[in-house]
C-alpha positions as CSV (number, residue, x, y, z in Angstrom):
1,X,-15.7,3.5,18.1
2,X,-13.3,7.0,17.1
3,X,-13.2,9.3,19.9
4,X,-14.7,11.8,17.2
5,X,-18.2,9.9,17.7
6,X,-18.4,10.2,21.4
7,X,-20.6,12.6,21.6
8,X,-21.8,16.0,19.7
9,X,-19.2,18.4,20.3
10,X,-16.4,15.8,19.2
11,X,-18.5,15.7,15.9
12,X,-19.3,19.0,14.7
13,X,-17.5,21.4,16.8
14,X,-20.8,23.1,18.2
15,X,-20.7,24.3,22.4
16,X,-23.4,25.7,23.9
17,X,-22.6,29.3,25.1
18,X,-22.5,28.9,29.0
19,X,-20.1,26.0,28.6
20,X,-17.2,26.4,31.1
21,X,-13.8,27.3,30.0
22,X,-10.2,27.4,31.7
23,X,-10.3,30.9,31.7
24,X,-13.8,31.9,32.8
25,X,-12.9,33.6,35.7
26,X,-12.0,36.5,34.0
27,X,-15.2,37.1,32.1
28,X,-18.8,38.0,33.9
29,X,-20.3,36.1,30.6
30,X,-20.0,32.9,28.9
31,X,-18.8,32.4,25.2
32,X,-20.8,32.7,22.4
33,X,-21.8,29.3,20.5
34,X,-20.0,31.0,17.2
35,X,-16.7,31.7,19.0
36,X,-16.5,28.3,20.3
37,X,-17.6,26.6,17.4
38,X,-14.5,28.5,15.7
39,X,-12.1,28.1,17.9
40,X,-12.5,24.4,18.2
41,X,-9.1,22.2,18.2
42,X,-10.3,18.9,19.6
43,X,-11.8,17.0,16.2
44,X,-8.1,17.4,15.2
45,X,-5.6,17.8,17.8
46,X,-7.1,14.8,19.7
47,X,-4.5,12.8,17.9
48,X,-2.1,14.1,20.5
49,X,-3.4,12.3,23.7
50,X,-0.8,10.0,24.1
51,X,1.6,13.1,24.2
52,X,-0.2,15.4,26.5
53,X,-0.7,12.5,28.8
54,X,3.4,12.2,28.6
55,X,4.2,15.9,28.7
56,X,1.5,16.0,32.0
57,X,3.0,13.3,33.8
58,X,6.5,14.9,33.5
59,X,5.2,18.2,34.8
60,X,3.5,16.5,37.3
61,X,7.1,14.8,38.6
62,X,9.0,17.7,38.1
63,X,6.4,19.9,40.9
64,X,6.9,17.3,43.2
65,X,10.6,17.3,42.9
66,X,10.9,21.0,43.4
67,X,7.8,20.5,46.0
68,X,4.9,22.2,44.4
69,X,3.5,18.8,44.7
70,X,3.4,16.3,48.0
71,X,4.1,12.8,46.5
72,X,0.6,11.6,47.7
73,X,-0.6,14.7,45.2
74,X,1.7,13.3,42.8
75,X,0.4,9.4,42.5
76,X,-3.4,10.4,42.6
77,X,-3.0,12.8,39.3
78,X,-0.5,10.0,38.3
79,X,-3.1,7.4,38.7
80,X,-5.7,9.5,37.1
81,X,-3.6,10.5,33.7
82,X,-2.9,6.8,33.3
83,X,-6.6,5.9,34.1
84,X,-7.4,8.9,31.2
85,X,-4.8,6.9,29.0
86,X,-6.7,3.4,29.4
87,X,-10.1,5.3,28.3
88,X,-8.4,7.1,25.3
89,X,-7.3,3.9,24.3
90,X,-10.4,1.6,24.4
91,X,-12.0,4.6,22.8
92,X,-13.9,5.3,26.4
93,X,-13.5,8.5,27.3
94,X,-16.5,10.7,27.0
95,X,-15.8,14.1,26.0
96,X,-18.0,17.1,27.7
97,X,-19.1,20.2,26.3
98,X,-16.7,22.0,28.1
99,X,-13.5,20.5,26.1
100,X,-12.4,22.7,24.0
101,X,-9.4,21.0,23.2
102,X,-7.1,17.8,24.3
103,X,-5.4,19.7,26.7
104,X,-8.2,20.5,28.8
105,X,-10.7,17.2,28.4
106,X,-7.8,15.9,29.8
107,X,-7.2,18.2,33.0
108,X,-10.7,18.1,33.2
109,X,-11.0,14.6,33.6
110,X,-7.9,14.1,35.9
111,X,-9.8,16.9,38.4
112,X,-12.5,14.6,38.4
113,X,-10.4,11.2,39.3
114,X,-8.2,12.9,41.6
115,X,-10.0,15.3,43.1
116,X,-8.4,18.6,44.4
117,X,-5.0,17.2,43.3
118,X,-6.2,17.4,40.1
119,X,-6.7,21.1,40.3
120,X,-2.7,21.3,40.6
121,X,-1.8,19.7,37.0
122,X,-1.6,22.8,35.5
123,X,0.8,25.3,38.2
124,X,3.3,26.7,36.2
125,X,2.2,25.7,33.3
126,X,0.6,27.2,29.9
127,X,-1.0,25.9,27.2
128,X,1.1,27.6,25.2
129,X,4.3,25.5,26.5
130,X,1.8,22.3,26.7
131,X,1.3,22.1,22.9
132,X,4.7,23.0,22.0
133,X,5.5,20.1,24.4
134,X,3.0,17.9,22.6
135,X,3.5,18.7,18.9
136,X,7.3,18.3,19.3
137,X,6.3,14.8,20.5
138,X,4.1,14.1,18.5
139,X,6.5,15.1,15.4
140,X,9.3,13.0,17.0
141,X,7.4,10.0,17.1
142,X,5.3,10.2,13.6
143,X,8.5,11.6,11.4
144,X,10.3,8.4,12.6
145,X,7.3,6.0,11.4
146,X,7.5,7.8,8.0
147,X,11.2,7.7,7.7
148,X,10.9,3.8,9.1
149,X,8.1,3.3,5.6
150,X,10.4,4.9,3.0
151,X,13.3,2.6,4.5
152,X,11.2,0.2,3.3
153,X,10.2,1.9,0.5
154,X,14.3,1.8,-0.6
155,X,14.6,-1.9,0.1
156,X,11.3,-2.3,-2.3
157,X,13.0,-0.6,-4.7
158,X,16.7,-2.9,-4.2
159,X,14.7,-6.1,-4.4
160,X,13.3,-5.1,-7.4
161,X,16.6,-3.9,-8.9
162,X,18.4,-7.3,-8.5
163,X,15.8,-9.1,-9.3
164,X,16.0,-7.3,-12.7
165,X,19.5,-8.5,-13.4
166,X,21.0,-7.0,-16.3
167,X,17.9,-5.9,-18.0
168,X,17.8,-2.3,-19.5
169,X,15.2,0.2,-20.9
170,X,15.7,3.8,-22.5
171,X,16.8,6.2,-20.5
172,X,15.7,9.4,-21.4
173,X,15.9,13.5,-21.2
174,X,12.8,15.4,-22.3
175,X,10.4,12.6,-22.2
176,X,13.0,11.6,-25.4
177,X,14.9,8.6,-25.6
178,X,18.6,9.3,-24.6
179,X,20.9,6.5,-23.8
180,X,20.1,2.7,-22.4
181,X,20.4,2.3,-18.8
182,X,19.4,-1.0,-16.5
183,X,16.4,-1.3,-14.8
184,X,18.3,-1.8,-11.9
185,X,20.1,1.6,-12.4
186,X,16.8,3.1,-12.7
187,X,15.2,1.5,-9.4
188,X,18.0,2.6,-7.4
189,X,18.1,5.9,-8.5
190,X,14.5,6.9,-7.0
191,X,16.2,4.6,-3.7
192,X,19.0,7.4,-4.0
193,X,16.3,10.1,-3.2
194,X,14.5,8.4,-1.0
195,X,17.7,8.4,1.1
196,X,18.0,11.9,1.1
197,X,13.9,12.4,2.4
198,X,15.4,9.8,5.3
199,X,18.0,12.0,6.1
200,X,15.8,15.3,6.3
201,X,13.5,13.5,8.6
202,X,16.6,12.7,11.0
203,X,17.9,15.9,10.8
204,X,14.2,17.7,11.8
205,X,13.7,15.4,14.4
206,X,17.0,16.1,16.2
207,X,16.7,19.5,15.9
208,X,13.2,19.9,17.3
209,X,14.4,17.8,20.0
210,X,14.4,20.3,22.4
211,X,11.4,20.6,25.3
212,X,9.7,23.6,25.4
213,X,7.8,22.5,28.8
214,X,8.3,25.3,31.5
215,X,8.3,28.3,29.6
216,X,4.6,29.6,30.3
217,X,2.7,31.3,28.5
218,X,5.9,33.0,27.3
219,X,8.1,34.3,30.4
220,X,8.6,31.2,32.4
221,X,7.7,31.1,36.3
222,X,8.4,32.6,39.7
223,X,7.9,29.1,41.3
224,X,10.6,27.2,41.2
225,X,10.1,24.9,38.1
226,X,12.8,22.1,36.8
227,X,12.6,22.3,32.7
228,X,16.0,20.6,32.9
229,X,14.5,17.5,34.7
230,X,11.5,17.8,32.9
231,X,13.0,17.8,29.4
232,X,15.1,14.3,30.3
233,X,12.2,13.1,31.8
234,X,10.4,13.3,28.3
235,X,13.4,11.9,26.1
236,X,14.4,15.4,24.8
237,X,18.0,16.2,23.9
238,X,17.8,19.5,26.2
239,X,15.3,22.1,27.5
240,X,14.3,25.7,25.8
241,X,17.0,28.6,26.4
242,X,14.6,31.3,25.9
243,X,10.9,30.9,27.0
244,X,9.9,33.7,24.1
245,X,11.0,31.4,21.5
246,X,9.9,28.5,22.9
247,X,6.4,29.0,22.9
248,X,6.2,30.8,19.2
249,X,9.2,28.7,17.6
250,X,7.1,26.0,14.8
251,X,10.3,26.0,12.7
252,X,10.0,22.7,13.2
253,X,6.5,22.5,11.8
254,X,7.6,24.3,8.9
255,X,10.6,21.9,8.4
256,X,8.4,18.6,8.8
257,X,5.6,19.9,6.3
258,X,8.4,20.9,3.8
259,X,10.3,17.6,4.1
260,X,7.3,15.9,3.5
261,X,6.0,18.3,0.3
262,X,9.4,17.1,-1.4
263,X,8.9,13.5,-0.2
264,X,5.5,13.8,-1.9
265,X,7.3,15.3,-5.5
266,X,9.4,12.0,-5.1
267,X,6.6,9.8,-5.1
268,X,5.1,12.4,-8.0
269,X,8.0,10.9,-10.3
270,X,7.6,7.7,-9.4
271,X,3.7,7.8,-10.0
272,X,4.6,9.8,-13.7
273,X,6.9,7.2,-14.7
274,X,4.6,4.5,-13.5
275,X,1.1,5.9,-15.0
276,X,4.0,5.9,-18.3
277,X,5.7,2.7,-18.1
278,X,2.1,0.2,-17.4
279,X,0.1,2.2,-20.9
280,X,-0.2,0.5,-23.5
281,X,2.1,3.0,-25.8
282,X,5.1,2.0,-23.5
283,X,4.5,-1.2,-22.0
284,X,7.2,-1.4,-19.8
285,X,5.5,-2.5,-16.7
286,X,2.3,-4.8,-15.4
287,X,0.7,-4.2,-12.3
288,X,-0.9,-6.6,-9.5
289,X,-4.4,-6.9,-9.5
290,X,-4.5,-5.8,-5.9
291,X,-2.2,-2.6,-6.5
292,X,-4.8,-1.4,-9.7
293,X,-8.5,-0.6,-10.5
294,X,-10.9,-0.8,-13.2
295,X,-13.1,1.1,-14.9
296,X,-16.9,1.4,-14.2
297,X,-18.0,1.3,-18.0
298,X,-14.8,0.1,-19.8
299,X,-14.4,-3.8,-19.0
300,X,-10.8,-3.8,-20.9
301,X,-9.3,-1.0,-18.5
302,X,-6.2,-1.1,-15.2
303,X,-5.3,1.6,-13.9
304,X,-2.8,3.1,-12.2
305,X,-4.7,4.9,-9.6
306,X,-2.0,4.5,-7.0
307,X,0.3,6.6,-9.3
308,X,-1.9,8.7,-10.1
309,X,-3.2,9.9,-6.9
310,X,0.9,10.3,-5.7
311,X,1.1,12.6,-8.1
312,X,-1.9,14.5,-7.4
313,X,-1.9,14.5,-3.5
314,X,1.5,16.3,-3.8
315,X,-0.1,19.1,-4.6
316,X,-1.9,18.9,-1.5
317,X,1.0,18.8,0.3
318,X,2.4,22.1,-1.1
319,X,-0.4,23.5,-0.7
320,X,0.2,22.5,3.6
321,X,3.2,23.9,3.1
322,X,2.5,27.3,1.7
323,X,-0.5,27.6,4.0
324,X,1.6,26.9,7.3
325,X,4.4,29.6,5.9
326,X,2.2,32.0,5.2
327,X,0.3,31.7,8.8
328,X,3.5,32.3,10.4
329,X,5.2,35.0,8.4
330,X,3.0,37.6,9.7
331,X,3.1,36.6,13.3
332,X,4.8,38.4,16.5
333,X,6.6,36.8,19.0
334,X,4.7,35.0,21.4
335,X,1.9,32.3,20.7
336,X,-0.7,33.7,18.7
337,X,-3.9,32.0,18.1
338,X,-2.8,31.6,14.7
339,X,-1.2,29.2,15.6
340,X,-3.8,26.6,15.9
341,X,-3.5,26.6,12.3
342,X,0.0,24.4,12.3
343,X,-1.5,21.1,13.4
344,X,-3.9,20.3,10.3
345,X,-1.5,20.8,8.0
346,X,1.1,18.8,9.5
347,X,-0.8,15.6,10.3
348,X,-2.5,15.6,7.1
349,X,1.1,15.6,5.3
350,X,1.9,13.1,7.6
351,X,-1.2,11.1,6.9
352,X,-1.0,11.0,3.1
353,X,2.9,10.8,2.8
354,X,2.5,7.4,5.1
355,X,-0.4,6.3,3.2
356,X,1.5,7.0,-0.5
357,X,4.4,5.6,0.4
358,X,2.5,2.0,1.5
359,X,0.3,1.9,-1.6
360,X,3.4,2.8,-3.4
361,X,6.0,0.3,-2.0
362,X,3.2,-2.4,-2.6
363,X,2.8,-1.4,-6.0
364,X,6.4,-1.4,-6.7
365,X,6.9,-5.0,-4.9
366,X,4.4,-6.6,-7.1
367,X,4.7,-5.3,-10.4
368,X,6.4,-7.3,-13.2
369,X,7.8,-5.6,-16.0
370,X,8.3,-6.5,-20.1
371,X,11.8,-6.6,-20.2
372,X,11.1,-7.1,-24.3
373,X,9.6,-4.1,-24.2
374,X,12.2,-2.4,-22.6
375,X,15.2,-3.9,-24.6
376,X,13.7,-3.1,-27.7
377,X,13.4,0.9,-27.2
378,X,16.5,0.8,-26.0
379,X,18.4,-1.2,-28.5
380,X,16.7,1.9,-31.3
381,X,19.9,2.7,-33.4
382,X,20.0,6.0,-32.8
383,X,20.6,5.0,-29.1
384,X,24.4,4.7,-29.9
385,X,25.1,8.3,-30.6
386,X,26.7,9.0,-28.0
387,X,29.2,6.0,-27.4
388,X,30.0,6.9,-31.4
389,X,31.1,10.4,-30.7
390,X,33.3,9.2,-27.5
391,X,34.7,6.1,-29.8
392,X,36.1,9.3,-32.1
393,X,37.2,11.1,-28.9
394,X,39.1,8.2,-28.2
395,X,40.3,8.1,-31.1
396,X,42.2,11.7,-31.0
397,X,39.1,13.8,-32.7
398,X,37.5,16.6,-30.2
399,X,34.1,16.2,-28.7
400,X,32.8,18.8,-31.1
401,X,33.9,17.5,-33.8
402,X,33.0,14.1,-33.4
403,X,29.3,15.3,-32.0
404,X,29.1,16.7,-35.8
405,X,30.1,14.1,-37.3
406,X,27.7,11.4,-35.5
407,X,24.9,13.5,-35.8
408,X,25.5,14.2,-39.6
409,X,25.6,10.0,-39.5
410,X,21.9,10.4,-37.2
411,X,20.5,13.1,-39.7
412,X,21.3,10.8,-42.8
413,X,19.8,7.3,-40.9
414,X,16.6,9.6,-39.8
415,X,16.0,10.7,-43.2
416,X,16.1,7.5,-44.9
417,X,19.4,7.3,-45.7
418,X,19.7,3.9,-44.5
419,X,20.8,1.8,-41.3
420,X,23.2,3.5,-39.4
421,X,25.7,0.6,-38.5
422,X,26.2,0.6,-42.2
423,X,26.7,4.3,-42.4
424,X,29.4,4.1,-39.5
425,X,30.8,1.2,-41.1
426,X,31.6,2.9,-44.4
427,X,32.9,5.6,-42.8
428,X,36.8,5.6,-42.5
429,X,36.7,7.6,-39.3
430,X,34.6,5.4,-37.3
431,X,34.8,1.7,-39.3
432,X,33.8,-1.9,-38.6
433,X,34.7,-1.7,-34.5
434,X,33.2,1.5,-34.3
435,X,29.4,0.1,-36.3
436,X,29.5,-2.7,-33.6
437,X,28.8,-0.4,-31.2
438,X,25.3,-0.2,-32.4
439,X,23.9,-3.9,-32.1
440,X,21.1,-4.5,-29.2
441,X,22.6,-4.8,-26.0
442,X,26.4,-3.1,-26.3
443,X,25.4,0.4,-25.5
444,X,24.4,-0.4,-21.9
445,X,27.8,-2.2,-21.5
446,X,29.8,1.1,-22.5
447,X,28.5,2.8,-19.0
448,X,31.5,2.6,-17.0
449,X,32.3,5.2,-14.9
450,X,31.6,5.9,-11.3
451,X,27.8,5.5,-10.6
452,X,27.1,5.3,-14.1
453,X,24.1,3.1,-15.9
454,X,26.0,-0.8,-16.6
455,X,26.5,-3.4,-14.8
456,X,30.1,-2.8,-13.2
457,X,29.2,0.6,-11.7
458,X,25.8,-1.2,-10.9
459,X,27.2,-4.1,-9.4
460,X,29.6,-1.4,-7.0
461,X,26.3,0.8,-6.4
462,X,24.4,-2.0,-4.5
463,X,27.5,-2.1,-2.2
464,X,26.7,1.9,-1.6
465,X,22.5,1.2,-1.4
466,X,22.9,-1.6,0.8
467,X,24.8,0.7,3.2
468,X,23.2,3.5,2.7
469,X,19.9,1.4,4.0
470,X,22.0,0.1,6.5
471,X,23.5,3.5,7.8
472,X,19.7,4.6,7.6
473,X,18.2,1.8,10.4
474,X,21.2,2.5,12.4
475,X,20.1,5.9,13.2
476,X,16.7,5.2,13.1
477,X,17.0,2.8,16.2
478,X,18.8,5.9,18.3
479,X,16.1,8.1,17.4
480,X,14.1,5.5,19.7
481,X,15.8,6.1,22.6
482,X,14.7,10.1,21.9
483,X,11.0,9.4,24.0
């Protein structure tokens, strides 16, 4: 059973209005039904129970170190937290009305295991340094995951490209065909900025990796707190050098939902040139039975819906990101209730980007494609313009020149003129050698350069992928050791 269908207030979100709150002490009333209905957190931010449980059995260590804590104090609310952590996980615990959020089902739960020791989990501590704590955690672990799926989202896309061999396809500019390229070439390119999403991911996650646990509510303590210990307790590169920022810093927030909006324009293009390549008017590509649907009133339809729905979810995920940057644009320093506002975005990026990118690596894996297909729009006449013009070039004529010339040549086939091998053949400037150039198959050849479209700078680009994948895991594995 979910933790959201333990009981009512998991559910909807409704408390009744004499419902006891961390900070009642303060008020000779109790909250209205409306202001805690509003205010709610846990139906979302329960997702972070493993890392409250962590961040609360660091604190917990550190105020015994520095003596806040006697060590019999410390091993009940020890035992208690990991009790809490065996009913999260068997889907056990029983949320009360009182729980407005993670944070405080679970202090509230350790008070009633371990008693008055219980009552001590939170000295020196804020919530506001709690959910920093737990959302940096949180990010650390899930923004590895992701970047662990498009890893093998890359290696997907490399299997694919050498199973393809030396089979090519238009490339195009516009949505127009432009110049034959291999399938392989093609594969690898969306591999190419996949790797750079990978990279992002690394790069947020070792910057956020800093703890903010010990900063308060915003100005630290006067008891004498260890944030140092505490922060290599938790696997963080270092603790917070100013409490302030601490608490209201969600640059990091910003920087996961943003790395995971462009993730989701990636898998956009692929889903565009997918939803393409498997219609009938191109042809290109079959999909698996298990990776497609069908229609509800037309028997003869598959479709794409995988592709489809990566490119409208990214949408979606600008939309998190806009809404998360305009929450915190306005805000002043210090946590702000605002604030409560960065989680839903965030894990529902990092929901759908994990879910795309398996539907989509699936997909990818289990297509077939017409190479026919393929070969034939590519081997269109036409397709040759270009290695025409740079035959003249090498041939002493400027690129300008030689542009006008081929396209006069284009103009004339286009119109009717006839074939144009047999217009470059009867031209002196270009001849015999130059018309060969045109038959199915040659054009691809021609791409030589570095990291260009045949198969020489193909065959030396797998070298560079394979690395680049390899490079990738390497890192990967060391942001383990991070917590």
């Amino acid at each position: 059973m979910d933790l959201d269908d333990k009981n009512e207030f998991a559910r909807d979100g409704e408390l009744p209005a004499q419902a006891k709150t961390l900070w009642h002490g303060r008020f000779t009333g109790g909250p209205s039904e409306s202001l805690l209905a509003y205010t709610v957190s846990l139906p979302y931010d329960q997702r972070m129970w493993r890392d409250d449980i962590a961040g609360s059995k660091a604190h917990v260590r550190g105020l015994e170190r520095v003596g806040l804590l006697t060590a019999e104090e410390r091993d009940s609310v020890l035992t208690a937290l990991d009790q809490v952590a065996e009913e999260m996980d068997s889907s056990s615990f029983v949320f009360v009305d009182s729980d407005e959020d993670i944070h405080t089902a679970i202090e509230r739960r350790v008070t009633e295991l371990a008693g008055p020791a219980g009552g001590k989990l939170h000295t020196a501590r804020s919530r506001n340094d709690q959910v920093a704590t737990d959302l940096r955690l949180w990010c650390k672990r899930e923004l590895r995951d992701v970047a662990i799926r498009l890893v093998e989202m890359q290696e997907a896309l490399l299997e694919q490209a050498l199973e393809a061999g030396d089979a090519y396809l238009p490339g195009y500019t516009h949505l127009q065909r432009a110049q034959p390229v291999l399938l392989s070439h093609h594969l690898m390119a969306h591999g190419w900025a996949l790797g750079r999403d990978v990279s992002r991911l690394i790069d947020t996650v070792r910057r956020l990796d800093v703890s903010p646990l010990g900063a308060g509510a915003l100005a630290g303590s006067s008891l004498p707190i260890d944030p140092v210990g505490n922060a290599t307790d938790l696997g963080f590169a270092k603790a917070f050098d100013n409490s302030l920022d601490a608490v209201s810093d969600r640059d990091f927030v910003a920087e996961a939902v943003f790395d995971l909006a462009l993730i989701g324009i990636h898998l956009s293009r692929i889903g565009e040139e997918w939803v393409l390549w498997t219609s009938g008017e191109f042809g290109f590509a079959r999909l698996d039975d298990g990776y497609a649907t069908g229609s509800s009133m037309l028997p003869q339809k598959k479709n794409p819906d995988i592709a489809e729905l990566a490119r409208g979810k990214s949408g979606r995920l600008i939309g998190n990101l806009t809404g998360l940057l305009a929450t915190l644009k306005g805000l002043p320093m210090a946590y702000n209730r605002d604030l409560q506002e960065d989680k839903e975005p965030l894990f529902d990026s990092v929901e759908q980007v994990t879910l795309a990118v398996a539907a989509l690596t699936g997909m990818i894996a289990t297509a077939t494609f017409n190479v026919e297909a393929m070969q034939a729009a590519a081997d269109e006449e036409t397709m040759a313009a270009t290695d025409l013009a740079e035959y003249l070039v090498r041939h002493g004529m400027p690129f300008r020149d030689a542009h006008a010339v081929v396209g006069a040549h284009v103009q004339t086939c286009l119109a009717g003129g006839g074939a144009l091998a047999d217009l470059v053949a009867a031209d002196a400037r270009l001849g015999p050698d130059a018309a060969a150039l045109v038959q199915p198959g040659v054009g691809v050849q021609m791409r030589t350069s570095r990291g260009a479209a045949g198969p020489d700078a193909r065959d030396e680009q797998v070298e560079s992928y394979r690395a680049m994948l390899s490079d990738e895991m390497h890192v990967i594995r060391d942001l383990a050791s991070f917590g």
